[in-house]
N, C-alpha and C positions, 0 to 999 in steps of 0.2 A: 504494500500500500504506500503510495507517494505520498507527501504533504499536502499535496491539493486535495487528494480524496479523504485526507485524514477530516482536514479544515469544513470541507464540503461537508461529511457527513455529521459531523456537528454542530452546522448551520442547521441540516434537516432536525435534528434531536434536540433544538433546544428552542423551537414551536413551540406555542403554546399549546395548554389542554390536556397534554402527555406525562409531565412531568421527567423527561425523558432520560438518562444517564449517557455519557460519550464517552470520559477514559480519554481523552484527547484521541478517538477512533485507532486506538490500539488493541483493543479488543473484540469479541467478537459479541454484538450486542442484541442477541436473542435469550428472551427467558432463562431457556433453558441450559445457555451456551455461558450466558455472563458471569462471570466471579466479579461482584462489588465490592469497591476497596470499603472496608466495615469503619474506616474514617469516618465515610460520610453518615451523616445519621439521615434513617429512614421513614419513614410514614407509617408508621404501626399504627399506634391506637387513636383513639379521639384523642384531639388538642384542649388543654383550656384555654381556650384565647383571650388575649390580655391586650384590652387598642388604647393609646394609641401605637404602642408596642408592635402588635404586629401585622401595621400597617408598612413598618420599616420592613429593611433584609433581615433574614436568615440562612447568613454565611455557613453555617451547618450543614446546612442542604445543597446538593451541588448545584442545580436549577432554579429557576424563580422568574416570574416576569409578573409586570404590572403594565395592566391592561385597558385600555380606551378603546371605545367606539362610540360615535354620536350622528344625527342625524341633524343638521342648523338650519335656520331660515336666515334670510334679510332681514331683521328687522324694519321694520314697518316697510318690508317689501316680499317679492313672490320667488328669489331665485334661493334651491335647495341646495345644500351641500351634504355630504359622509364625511367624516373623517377617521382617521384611524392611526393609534400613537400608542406604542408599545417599547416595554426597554425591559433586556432580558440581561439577567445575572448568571453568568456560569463559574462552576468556582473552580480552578484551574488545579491549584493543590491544598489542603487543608492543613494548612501549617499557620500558626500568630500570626499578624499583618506584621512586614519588616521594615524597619526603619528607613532601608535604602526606597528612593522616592523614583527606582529603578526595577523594585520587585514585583513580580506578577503570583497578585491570590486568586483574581477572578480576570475572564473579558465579558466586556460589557458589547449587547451591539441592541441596535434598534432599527424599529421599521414606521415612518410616518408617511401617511397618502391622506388626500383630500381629491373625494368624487365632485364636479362643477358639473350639476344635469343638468343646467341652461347651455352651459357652452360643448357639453358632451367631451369632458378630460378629466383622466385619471391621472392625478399626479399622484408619484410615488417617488421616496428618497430611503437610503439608509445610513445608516453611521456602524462603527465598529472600532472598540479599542481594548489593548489590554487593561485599563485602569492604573496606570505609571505614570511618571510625571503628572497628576493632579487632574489626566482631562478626562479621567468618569470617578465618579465616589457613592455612596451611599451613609443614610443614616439606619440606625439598627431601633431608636428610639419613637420614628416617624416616619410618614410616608415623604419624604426628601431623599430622591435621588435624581444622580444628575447624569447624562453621558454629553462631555463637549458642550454647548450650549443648549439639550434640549434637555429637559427637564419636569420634575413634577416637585410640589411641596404643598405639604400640609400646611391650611392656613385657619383649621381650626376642628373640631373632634368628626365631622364626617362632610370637611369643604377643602377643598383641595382647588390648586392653581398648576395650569400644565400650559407648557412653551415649548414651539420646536418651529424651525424655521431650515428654508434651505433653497439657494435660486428664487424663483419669483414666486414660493410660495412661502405664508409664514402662517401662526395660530397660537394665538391668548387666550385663554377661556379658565375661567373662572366657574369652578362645580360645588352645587351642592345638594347632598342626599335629602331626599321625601320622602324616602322609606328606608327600613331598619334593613342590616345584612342581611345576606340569604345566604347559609352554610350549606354546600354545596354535600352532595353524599349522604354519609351520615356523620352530620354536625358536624361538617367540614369535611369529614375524610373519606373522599373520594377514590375510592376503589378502580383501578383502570384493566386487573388482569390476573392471572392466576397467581400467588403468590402471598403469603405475607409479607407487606411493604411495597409490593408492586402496588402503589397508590402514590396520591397529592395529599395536603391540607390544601382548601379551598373555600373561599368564597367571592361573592359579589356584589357590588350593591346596582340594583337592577333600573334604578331610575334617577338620575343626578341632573337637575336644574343646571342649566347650562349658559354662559353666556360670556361673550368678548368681543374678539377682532380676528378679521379674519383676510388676507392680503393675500389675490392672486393675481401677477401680475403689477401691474401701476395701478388696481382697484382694492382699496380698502373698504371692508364693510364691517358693520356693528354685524352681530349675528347671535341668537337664540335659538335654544331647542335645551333635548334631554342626550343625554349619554348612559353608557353603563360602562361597568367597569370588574375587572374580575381580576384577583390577587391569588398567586398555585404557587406553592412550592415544595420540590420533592426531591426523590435520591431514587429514579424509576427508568423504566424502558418500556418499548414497543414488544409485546409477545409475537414470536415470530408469525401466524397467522397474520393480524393485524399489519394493514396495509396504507392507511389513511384514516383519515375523519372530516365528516361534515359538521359541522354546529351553526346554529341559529341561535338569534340573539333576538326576540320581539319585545315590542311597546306596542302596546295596543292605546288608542284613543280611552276607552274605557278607564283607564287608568292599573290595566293588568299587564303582568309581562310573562313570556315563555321561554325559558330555553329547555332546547333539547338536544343532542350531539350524538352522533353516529360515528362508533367505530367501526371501517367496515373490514372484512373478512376479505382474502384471498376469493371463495368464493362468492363476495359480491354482497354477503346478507350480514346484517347488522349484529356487530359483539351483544355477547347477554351482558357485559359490562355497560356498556352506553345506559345513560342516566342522563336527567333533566330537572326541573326544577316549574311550577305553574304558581307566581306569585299575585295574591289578588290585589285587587282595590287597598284594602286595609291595610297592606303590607306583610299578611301571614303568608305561609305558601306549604306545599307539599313537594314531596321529593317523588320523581317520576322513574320507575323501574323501566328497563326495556321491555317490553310486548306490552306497557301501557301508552305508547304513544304510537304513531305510523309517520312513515318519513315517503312520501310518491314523487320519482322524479317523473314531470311532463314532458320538460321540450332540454336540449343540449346547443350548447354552443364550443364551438372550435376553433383556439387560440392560433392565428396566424404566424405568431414569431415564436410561440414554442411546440406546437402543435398539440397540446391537453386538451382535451375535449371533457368537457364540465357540465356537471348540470345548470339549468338556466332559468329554471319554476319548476316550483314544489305546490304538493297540496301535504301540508302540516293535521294532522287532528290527533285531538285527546281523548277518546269517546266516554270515559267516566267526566268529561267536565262541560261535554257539548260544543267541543272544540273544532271546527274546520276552518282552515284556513289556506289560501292559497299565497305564496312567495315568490315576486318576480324581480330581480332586479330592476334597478334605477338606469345603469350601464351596461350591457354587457361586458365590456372590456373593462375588468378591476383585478387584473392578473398584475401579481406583484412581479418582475423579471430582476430577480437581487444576482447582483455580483460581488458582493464585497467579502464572502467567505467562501467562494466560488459558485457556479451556476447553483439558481434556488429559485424555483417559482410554485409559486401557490394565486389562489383566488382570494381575494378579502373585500368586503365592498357592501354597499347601502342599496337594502333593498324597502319595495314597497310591500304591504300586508293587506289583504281585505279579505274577507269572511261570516263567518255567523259563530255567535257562542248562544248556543240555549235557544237557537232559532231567531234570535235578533241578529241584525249587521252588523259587525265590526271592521276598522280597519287600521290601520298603524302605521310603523316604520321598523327596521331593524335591521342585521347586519348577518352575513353568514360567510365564514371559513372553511374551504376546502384543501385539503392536500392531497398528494399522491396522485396528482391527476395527469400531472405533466414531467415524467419520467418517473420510473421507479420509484418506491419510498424504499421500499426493501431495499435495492442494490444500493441506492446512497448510504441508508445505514452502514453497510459489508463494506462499502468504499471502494465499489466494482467502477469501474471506466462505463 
């Protein structure tokens, strides 16, 4: 295995959702193949979580990312935007932080896009560094952490402020929750695969008041809407079956939200792991097992410059909650094409919602992530050419 494939498949493992493990792709990273260095600590039992504590990292764990997506408007005008801003921690060796302001504990990298549906562009950027000399950091006491100029910080027990900027695109926004967490699994601990520890700690909070600036181009606009946001961290891998995942993120108008995420199988059918989450109005929610929810792709679309062919509308339903709904994108084309850790492409992007809950109409916004669609997941893990 070269360096590139090493780099490469590390990029793919340290996705979100997974909670994934890499060994700097020295090893061979299936279930039943992997020997985990027992440094890392792993995701065994329920967490007692303690915020604003663990809002921060958790150098412990080799994994970790902190997660945005939101849907904006113009204030007091009609044109829509996505955005999407994520910064992932991988912790390189488990050893004290060292003095030398040359040493490598973790690399940090990040991914930030903004959907423009008036003018039909998907911008997409990414950042990547070891964390040396000063240009990525984290706090362990709050959610403050930074890579190079882009950024998130706690600016009070569940509002946060997130920046990232890059060529002619930039984003200010200022968040704050309306509803209580939602502990993802059970009470956080997210189960992904056969094994004990083969899991995350997880949560999210599923609806955050939104609002800033937003710069594409030489046009600045005020801009409003909701976000969500989802905080994992783990010491985990991909079981070799497991070949991708889809996830959906909804807001409904109603003031409910859905998510549900598909691992999917070698052959095609969704992991019994895959799990979700249906939070109401009120802010309570239940946790969704797989064969309580359906996932139906309708239509595909077929990536020009990496050739993936993806799904492109869903019909979503919950039948214990009176859930149908259909998911279409906003864009087709919100294929991320990363080079910075070598070739990486995945889908991420803002999509539109409309359906019936209980035989009334609903309709929304939200967000959904695919992988594995555009080369192998398998072989990038292995670190195959």
């Amino acid at each position: 295995m070269n360096l590139k494939n090493m780099v490469s498949s590390f990029a793919w493992l340290s996705l979100r959702c997974l909670g994934l493990i890499c060994c700097w792709g020295m090893t061979p990273l299936f279930a039943e193949e992997t020997v985990v260095d027992s440094s890392w600590e792993k995701a065994v039992e329920k967490r007692a979580w303690s915020f604003p504590r663990d809002h921060g990292a958790h150098p412990e764990f080799q994994t970790e990312w902190w997660y945005f997506t939101g849907n904006l408007r113009e204030k007091d005008g009609q044109d829509l935007f996505g955005y999407q801003f994520t910064l992932f921690r991988q912790g390189a060796v488990k050893i004290p932080k060292q003095q030398s302001r040359f040493a490598l504990r973790d690399v940090f990298f990040g991914h930030f896009a903004v959907t423009d549906v008036a003018a039909r562009r998907f911008h997409f950027f990414e950042r990547v560094s070891r964390g040396a000399l000063g240009l990525a950091d984290y706090s362990k006491e709050a959610m403050n952490i930074r890579l190079e100029d882009w950024q998130v910080r706690q600016i009070g027990p569940d509002a946060f402020e997130l920046e990232a900027q890059d060529g002619p695109v930039s984003l200010k926004l200022q968040l704050e929750a309306v509803k209580p967490k939602v502990f993802q699994g059970d009470q956080g601990l997210s189960q992904k695969g056969e094994g004990k520890g083969n899991a995350s700690h997880y949560y999210s909070y599923t609806r955050l008041k939104s609002r800033g600036e937003l710069r594409v181009g030489e046009q600045r606009r005020e801009v409003e809407g909701w976000s969500w946001f989802d905080h994992e961290f783990s010491t985990s891998f991909l079981a070799k079956e497991q070949i991708g995942w889809d996830w959906f993120s909804i807001q409904l108008d109603s003031g409910e939200e859905l998510m549900v995420y598909a691992l999917r199988r070698s052959d095609g059918s969704m992991d019994r792991y895959s799990h979700g989450s249906w939070v109401r109005a009120d802010g309570s929610s239940r946790h969704l097992k797989a064969g309580e929810y359906e996932i139906t792709v309708l239509d595909h679309w077929k990536s020009t410059r990496s050739g993936g062919k993806y799904p492109s509308r869903w019909r979503v339903s919950v039948p214990s909650e009176s859930i149908v709904l259909e998911v279409e994108p906003v864009l087709a084309d919100q294929e991320l094409r990363l080079e910075g850790l070598g070739p990486l492409n995945y889908w991420e992007g803002s999509c539109r919602v409309w359906g019936k809950r209980g035989g009334d109409p609903v309709s929304g916004r939200g967000y959904v992530e695919m992988t594995g669609y555009a080369g192998g997941l398998q072989g990038r893990m292995q670190g195959e050419d």
